[in-house]
N, C-alpha and C positions, 0 to 999 in steps of 0.2 A: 517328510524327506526334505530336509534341506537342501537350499538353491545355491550352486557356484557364481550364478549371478547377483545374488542376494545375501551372500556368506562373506564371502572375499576368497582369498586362497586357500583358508585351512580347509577349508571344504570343499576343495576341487577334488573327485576323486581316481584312484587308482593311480594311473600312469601320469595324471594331469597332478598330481600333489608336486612335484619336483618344480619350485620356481623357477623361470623362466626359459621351462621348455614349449615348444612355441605353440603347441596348441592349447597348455595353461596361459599364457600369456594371447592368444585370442581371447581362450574365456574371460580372462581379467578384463579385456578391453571393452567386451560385450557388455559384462558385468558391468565397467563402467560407462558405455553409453545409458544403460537399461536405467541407472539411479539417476544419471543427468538427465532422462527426458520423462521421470514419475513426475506427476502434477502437469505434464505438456501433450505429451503421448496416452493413450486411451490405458488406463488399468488393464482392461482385459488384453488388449495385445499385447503388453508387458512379459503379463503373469505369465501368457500362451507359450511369448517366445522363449521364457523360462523355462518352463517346464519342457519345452520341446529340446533344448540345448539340456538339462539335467534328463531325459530321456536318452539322447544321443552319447552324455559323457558318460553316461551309467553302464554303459555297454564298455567300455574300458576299465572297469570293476573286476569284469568277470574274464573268463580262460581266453588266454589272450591264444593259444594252441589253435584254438577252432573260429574257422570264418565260416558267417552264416549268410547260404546264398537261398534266396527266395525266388521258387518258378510261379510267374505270374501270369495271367491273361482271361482273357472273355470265354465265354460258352462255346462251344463247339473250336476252339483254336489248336487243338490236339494239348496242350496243356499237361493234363494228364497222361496220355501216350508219352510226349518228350519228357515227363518226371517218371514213369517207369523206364524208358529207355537209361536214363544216368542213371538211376540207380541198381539195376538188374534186377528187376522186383516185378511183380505183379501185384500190390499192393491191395487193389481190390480185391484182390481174391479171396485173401484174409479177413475182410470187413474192414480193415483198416479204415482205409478212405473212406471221403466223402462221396456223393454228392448232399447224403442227407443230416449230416452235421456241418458247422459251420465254424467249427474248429480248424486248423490248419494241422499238417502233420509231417512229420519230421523223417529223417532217415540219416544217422550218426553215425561216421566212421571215428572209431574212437572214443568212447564214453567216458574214459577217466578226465573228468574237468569240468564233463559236459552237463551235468545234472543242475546245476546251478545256473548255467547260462537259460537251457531249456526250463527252468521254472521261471527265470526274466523276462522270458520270450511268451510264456504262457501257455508253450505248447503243455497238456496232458500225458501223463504217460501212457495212455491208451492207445494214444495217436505217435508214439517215440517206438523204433526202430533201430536197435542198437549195429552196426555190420563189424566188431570186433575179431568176432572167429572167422572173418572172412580177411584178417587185415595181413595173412600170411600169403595174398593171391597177389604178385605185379599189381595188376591192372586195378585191386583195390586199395593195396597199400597206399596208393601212390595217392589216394581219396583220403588217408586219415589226417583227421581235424576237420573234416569238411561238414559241417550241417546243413541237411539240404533241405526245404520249406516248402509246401506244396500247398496252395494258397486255395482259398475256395474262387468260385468265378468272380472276376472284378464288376461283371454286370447282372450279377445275377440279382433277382427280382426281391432277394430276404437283405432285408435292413441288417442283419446279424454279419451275414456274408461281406457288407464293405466295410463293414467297421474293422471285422479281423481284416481284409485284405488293408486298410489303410492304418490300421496297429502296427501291422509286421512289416509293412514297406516303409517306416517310419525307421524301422531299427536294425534292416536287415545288412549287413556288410556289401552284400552284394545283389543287386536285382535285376535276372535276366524274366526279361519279359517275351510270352510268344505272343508270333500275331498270325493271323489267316491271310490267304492270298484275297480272300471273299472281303474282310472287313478290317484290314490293316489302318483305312483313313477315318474308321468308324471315330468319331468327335467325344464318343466316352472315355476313350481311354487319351487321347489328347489332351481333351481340355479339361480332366480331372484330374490324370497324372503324368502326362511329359509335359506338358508347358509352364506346370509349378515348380520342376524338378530342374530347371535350369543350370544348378549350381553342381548339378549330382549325377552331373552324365560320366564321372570317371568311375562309379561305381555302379555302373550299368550298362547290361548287355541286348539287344534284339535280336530273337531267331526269327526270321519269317517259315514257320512249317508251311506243312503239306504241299514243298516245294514241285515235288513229284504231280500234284494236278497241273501243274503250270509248263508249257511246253517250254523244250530247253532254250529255244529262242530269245525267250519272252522271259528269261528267268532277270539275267542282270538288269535286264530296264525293270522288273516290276523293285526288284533291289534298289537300286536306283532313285525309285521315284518313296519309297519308303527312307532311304535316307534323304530325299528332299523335303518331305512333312518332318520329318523329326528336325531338319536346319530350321525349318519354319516352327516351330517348337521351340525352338531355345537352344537346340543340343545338335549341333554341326557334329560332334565327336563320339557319338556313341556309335558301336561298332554295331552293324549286321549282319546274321548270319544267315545261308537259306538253309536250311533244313528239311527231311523228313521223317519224324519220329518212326513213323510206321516203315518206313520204305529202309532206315536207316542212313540214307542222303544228309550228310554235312555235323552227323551226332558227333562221329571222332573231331571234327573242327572245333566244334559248342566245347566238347567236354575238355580237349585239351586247354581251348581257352576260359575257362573255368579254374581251369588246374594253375594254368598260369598264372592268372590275379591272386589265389588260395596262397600258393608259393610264394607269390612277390612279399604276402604278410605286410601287407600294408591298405586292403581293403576297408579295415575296423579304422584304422585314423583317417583312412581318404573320406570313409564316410561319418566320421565326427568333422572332419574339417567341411564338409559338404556342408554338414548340417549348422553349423557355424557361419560359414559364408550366406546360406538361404537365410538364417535369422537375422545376418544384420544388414544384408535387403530388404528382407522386411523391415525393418525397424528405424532404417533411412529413408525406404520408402513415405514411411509415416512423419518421421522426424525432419529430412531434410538433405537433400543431396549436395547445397551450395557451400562451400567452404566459407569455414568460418572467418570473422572479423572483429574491429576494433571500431572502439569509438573515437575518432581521430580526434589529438587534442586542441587543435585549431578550429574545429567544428564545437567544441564543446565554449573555447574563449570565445567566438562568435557570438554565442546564445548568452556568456555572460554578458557580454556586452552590449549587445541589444537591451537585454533584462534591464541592465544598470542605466540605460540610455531610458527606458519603461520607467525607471525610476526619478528618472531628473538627476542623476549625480552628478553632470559635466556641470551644469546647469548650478548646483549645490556646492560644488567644487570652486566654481571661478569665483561663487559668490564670497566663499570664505577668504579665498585670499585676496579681494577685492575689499573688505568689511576688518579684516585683520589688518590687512596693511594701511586702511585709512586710521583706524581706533590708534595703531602703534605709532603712523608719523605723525597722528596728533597728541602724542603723550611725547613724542623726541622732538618736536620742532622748539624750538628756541623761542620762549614765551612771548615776546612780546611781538614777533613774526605771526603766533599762534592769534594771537587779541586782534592783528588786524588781516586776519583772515588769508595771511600768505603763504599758510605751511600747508593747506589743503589743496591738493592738484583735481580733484575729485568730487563730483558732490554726494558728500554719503549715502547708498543705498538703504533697505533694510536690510534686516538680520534675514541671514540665508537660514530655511529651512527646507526641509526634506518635502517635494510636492507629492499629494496623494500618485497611486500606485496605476500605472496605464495598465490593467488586468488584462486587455485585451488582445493587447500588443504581448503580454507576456505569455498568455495559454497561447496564442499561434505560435512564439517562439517556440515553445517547449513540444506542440505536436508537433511541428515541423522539425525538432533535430529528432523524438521518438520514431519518427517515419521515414526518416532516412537510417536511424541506427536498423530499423527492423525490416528493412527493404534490401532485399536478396536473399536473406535465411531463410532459414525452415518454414514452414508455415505453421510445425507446431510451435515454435516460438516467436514469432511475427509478432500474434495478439496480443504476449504477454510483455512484448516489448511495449506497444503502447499503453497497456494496461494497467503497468507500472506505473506509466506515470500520470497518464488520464485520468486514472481516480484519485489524484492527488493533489489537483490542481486548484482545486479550492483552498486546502492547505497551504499549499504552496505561497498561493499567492499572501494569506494572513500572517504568515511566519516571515515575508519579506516585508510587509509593511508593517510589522511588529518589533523585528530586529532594527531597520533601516531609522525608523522615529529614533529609536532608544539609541544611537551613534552618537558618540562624544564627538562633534565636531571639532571642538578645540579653538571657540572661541577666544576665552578667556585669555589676557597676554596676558604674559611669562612677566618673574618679578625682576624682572632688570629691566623694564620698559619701566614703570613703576620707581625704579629708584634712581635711573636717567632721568624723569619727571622729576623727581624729587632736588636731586645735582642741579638741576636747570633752574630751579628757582633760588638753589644755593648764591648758584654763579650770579644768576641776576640779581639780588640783592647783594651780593659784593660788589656788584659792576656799579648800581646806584648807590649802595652807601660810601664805597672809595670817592666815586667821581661828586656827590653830593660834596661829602668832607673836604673834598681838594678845591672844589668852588670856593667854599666857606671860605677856606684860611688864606686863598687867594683875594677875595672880598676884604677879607679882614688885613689883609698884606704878612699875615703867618705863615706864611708857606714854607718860611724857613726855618719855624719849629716843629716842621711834624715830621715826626719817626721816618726814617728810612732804611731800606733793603736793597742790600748792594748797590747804596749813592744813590736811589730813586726814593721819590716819597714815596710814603706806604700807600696812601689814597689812592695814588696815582696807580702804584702794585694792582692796587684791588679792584679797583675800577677797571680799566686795560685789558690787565689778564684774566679779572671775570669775564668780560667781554668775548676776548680772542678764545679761551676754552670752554665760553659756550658755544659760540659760533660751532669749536670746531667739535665739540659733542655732540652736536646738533646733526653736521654734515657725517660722522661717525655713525648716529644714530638712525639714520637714513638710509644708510647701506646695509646693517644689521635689519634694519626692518623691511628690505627687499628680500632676503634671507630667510626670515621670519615668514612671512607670509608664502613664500613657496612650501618652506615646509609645512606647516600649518595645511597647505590647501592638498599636499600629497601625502600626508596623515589622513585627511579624510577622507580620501578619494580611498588608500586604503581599506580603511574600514568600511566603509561603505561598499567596497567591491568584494571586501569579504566578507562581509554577510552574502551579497548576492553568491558568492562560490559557496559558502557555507549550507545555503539552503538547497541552493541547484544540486552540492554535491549527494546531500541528504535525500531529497527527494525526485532527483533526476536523472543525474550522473551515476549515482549511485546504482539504484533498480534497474538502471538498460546497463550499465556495465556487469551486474549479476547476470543478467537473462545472458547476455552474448557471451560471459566465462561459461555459463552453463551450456549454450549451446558449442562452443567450443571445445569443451568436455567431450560432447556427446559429437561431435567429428573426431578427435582424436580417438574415443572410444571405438565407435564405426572401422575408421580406419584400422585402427591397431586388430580387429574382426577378422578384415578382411586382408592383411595381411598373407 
């Protein structure tokens, strides 16, 4: 049988096929907490809660006409008295009943529909009791649709006996339960079926019989004190009634209200939806009650930043544009500035490399933001936040010292450093061969045959104005190489920071922002449940 929790929608069945009508749309939500918490959450409660929710929707299968109410209770509770009383039966007398089978047995007003339900149910036809020919009487027409379940004793001593009793109260529309005046507080039926039933008190009734031993004084406080166990139970709202099967005391009460919930026709979804709300109680319970969260992204630049700090890059950073901008204002300084040692403000460091990798510094970083992402969730999901990343952290750290080495710092200057070098020795040998030539013909008293340009000699041209446009190439080149070395140093810093976001995202950021969408899932799943 396929699972609506494990199908998706096309497998929701019966009434639950119509999307998003709201008890398909719990199941969806179930359905999706149950996948976000496989691998967190234990299999077998999974599968349990499964199968208990595809038991519960499976009963919306079948004749929606007839509500199945189950009489319940312990040994001697009159039990059986109050289930002949509703149904006008003598039941025993027949052999019908038990005590010595461990079958449950039915009593159907209305059978057209019913055969199908009662083979879901498992009652046998041995133990089915059809009351059709009787559906023309008042007092029993007014019973058709009603399938009434006569449970075997809830404490009775055969293993067979609480299985069927906790089979059919698993599935039954409605469960009125009797109690005795003698053992109403008795802790079996408490602490094995009202205090797990928490979710399920609107589909549940309590007679107290054999109200008739108890004097009339002393009736409403023993009332009283039976609906003060059952608020200590979980279930402030279930209704009680006092009763006497035998005596007939409080039966017309029981039975009309009986008739009433049958009527209201809405028992079968109050108890799918019961059974839905208790699953993903359970499955919160397990999973995780605390509302979900994020990994905030300034927590996350934090730990890059620490990392990168683990790596030396401030450190790698200043050196480059410390080691750039000396290499480039000693390729722009104006050469002969350069030969006597005037162009250097600085005295050249080494070449900036990348320092081995602080490991230590970095696995604390990385468990301390895993232990803060996974501190207030679930506890099924806690572990796997850390666990994510703690077994990774060897990794981790090999793929940041392996990327971080292999960064192009960006050394190497740019070819217009290069060919300002290249101009600068241009200019200076025009500056010397002009002013050399112009000496000369001065010496020689020629000065007033060398070539000129616009009324100046040309010497003079070249000498001069090599001079003033290195100079001022010079002073040009010095500003361009302040320039230069910032970016250069915020290139690297880049990349080198993106590799540190590169790996952390891989193997950090990544696996705890999986775990917290997953458990996030599985809140909204929860929630949409319990809707």
């Amino acid at each position: 049988m396929t699972s609506p929790l494990t199908e998706g929608t096309d497998s929701i069945p019966g009434d639950l096929a119509t999307r998003g009508t709201p008890i398909a749309t719990r199941v969806e939500g179930l359905g999706a907490a149950v996948e976000a918490a496989r691998g967190r959450v234990a299999d077998a409660l999974l599968d349990d809660i499964a199968a208990a929710v595809e038991k519960s929707t499976g009963r919306l299968r079948l004749s929606a006409r007839h509500t199945v109410v189950a009489i319940a209770g312990a040994t001697g509770s009159g039990k059986s008295s109050t289930y002949n009383a509703l149904t006008g039966l003598e039941l025993s007398s027949v052999g019908i009943r038990r005590p010595t089978t461990s079958w449950a047995t039915a009593v159907v007003w209305g059978s057209q529909g019913a055969g199908e339900l009662l083979e879901w149910l498992g009652v046998p036809p041995r133990h089915q009791t059809m009351r059709d020919s009787m559906l023309d009487t008042p007092s029993e027409s007014e019973l058709d649709g009603v399938v009434l379940l006569d449970l075997p004793d809830h404490d009775s001593t055969e293993v067979a006996h609480h299985l069927e009793v906790d089979r059919l109260i698993a599935v039954a529309d409605l469960m009125v339960w009797i109690l005795d005046p003698q053992k109403y507080a008795d802790a079996a039926v408490h602490d094995r079926y009202f205090k797990p039933m928490g979710t399920h008190q609107d589909v549940m009734l309590v007679a107290l019989n054999h109200i008739d031993t108890v004097p009339v004084e002393r009736r409403q406080a023993m009332v009283d004190d039976v609906k003060r166990l059952l608020a200590e139970d979980g279930l402030p709202d279930v209704q009680v009634l006092p009763i006497s099967a035998r005596e007939g005391i409080g039966m017309a009460e029981l039975r009309a209200e009986i008739l009433r919930r049958v009527n209201d026709k809405r028992s079968t979804t109050l108890r799918v939806e019961a059974d839905i709300t208790a699953a993903a109680a359970r499955l919160e319970q397990a999973g995780g009650t605390t509302p979900a969260r994020e990994l905030p992204g300034r927590r996350v630049e934090e730990a890059e930043d620490r990392v990168a700090d683990a790596a030396g890059v401030s450190a790698v950073v200043e050196g480059i544009e410390r080691t750039v901008g000396e290499q480039a204002r000693g390729a722009v300084t104006w050469p002969p500035f350069a030969l006597l040692g005037r162009g250097d403000d600085e005295t050249p460091g080494g070449e900036p490399t990348v320092a081995p990798l602080d490991r230590a510094t970095v696995d604390t970083t990385i468990r301390a933001l895993a232990d803060e992402a996974s501190d207030g969730i679930g506890p099924a999901w806690a572990p796997k936040v850390r666990d994510a990343v703690t077994a990774r952290l060897a990794a981790t750290g090999d793929q940041l010292e392996t990327g971080l080495q292999g960064v192009d710092l960006g050394r190497r200057l740019p070819a217009w450093v290069t060919l300002v070098r290249v101009l600068h020795w241009l200019l200076l040998l025009a500056t010397v061969g002009g002013l050399a030539w112009w000496g000369v013909a001065a010496v020689r008293g020629t000065t007033g045959d060398l070539p000129e340009v616009a009324g100046l000699p040309l010497p003079a041209v070249l000498g001069v104005g090599g001079l003033v446009l290195g100079l001022l190439l010079a002073l040009v080149g010095r500003m361009l190489v302040r320039g230069l070395a910032r970016q250069r140093a915020e290139q690297a810093d880049e990349r080198l920071r993106g590799v540190v976001h590169q790996v952390l995202e891989t193997n950090v950021v990544g696996p705890i922002g999986a775990e917290l969408a997953s458990y996030a899932a599985f809140r909204r799943g929860v929630e949409a449940a319990r809707a």
